[in-house]
C-alpha positions in Angstrom: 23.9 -10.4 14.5 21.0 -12.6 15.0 17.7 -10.9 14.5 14.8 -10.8 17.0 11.5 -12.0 15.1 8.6 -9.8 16.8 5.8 -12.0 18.1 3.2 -10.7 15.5 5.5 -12.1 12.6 6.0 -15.1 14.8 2.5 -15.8 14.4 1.7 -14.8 11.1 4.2 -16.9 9.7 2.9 -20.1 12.3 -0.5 -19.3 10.5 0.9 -19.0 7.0 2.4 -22.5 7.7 -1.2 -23.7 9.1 -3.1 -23.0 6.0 0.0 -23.8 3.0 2.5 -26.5 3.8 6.1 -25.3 2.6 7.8 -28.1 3.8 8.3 -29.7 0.7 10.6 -26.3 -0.7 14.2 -26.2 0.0 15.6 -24.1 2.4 16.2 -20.9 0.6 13.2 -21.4 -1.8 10.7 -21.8 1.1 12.3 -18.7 2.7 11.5 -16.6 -0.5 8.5 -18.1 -1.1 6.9 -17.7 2.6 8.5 -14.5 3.1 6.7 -13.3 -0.1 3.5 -14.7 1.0 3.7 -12.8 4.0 4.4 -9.6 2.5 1.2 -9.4 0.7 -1.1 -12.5 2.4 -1.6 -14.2 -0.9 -1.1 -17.5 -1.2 -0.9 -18.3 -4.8 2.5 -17.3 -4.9 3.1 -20.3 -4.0 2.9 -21.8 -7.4 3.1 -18.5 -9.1 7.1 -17.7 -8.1 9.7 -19.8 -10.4 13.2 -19.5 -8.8 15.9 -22.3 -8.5 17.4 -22.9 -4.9 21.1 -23.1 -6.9 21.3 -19.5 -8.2 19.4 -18.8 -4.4 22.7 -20.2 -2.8 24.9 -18.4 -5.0 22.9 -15.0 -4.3 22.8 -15.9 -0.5 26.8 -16.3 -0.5 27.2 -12.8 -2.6 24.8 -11.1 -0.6 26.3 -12.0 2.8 30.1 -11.4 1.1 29.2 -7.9 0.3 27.1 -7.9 -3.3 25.6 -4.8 -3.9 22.2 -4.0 -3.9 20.7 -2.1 -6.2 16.6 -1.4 -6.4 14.4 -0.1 -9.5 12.5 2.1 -7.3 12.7 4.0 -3.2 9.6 2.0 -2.2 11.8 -1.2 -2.5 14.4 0.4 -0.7 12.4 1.5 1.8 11.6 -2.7 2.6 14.9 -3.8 2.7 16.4 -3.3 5.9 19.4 -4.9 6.8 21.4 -3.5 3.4 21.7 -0.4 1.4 21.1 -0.2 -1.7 21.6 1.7 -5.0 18.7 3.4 -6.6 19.7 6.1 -9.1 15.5 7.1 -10.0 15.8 10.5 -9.0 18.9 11.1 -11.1 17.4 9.2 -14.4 15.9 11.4 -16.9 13.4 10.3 -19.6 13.8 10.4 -23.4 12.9 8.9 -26.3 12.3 5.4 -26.4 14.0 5.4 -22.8 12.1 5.8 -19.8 13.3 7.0 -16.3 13.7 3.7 -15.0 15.3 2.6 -18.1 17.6 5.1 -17.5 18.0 4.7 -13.5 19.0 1.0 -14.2 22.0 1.9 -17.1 23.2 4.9 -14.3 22.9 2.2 -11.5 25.2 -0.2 -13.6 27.7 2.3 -13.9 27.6 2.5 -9.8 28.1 -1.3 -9.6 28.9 -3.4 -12.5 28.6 -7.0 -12.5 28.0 -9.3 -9.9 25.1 -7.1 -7.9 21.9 -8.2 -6.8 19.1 -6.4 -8.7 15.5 -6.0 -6.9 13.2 -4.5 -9.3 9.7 -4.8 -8.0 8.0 -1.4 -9.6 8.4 -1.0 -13.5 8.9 -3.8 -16.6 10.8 -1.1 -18.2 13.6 -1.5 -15.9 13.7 -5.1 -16.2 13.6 -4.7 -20.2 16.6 -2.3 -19.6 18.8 -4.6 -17.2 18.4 -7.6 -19.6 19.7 -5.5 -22.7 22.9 -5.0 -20.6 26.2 -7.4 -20.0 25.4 -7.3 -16.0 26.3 -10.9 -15.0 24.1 -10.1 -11.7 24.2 -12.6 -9.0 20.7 -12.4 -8.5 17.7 -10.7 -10.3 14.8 -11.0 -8.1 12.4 -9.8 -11.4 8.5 -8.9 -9.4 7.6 -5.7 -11.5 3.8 -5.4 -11.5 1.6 -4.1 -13.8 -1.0 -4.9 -16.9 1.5 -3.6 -19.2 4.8 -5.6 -19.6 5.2 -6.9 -16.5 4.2 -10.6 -17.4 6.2 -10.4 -20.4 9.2 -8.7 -18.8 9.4 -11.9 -16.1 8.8 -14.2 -19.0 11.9 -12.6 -20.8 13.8 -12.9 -17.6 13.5 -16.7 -17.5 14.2 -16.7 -21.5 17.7 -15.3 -20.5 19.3 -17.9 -18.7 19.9 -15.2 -15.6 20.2 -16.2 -11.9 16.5 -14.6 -10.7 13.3 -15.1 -8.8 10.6 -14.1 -10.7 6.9 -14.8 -11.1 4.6 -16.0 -13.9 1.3 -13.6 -13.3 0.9 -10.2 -13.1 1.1 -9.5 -9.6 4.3 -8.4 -7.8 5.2 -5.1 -6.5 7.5 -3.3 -4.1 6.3 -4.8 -1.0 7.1 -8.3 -2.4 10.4 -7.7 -4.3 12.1 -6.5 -1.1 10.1 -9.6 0.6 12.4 -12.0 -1.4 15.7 -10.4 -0.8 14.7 -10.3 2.8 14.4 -13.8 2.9 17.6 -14.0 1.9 19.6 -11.4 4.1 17.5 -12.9 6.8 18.5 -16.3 6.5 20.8 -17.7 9.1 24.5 -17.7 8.2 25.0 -20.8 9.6 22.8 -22.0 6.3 24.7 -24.3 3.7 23.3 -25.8 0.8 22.4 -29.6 1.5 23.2 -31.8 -2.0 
């Protein structure tokens, strides 16, 4: 099912693409990195996002085969719209040296087990947790925002070797971790990977 663009996005994108030239991306990389840019109208994601178009293709193919998605928090849910998702907060429990998150991403595992795509966009702690576990994800798009851990959670996600998109600053957030699996779902299926 092909989906109809409203003429406000139409525009906003034709003005994203008038003041940043994306051109030079490939195709699923520009799709993240424009549709994250439009999300929160900052353009310095740009060359603040680190993903690599290989492990996009392999997370576009498992998405549109049927990958699960599961999210760190509701407010990501809540931006992704053509896919449910898993997102086990409200049944995650804090303890010591474990916070809910934590917790939410160990009882989301259970749910799914390998091979899911994993939005976390809300708390480094949940990122932390997800690396600690044998997940083989197709795809951890890794935006947690925050002064505290949220750098150095990304930077441990590009330590691990993992299929993700992550960034290198601070900033991320909800809005802009649904953003980049958007751009994926969204994609046209007729997409395949040029060599």
């Amino acid at each position: 099912m092909n989906r109809v663009v409203h003429p406000i996005e139409q525009e906003s994108f034709r003005r994203l693409r008038a003041r940043l030239d994306t051109s030079h991306f490939p195709p699923l990389t520009r799709a993240v990195v424009e549709r994250v840019i439009h999300s929160a109208a900052d353009l310095d994601y740009a060359s603040d996002l680190v993903m690599d178009e290989g492990d996009l293709d392999g997370a576009y193919r498992a998405l549109h085969s049927g990958a699960p998605v599961v999210v760190d928090v509701e407010m990501v849910a809540a931006g992704i719209t053509r896919r449910d998702t898993v997102c086990r907060l409200k049944d995650a429990k804090s303890g010591p040296g474990l916070t809910r998150s934590a917790h939410a991403v160990r009882l989301a595992y259970q749910d799914v087990g390998p091979g899911a795509v994993w939005v976390i966009g809300c708390a480094p702690t949940a990122l932390e947790e997800l690396l600690t576990l044998d997940a083989d994800p197709a795809l951890v798009i890794g935006l947690p925002v925050g002064f505290v851990g949220a750098a150095e959670s990304k930077a441990a996600l590009r330590e691990s070797g993992l299929p993700a998109v992550s960034n290198v600053s601070e900033k991320g957030g909800s809005a802009v971790a649904a953003a980049a699996l958007n751009a994926l779902l969204y994609h046209p299926t007729s997409y395949e990977e040029k060599p």
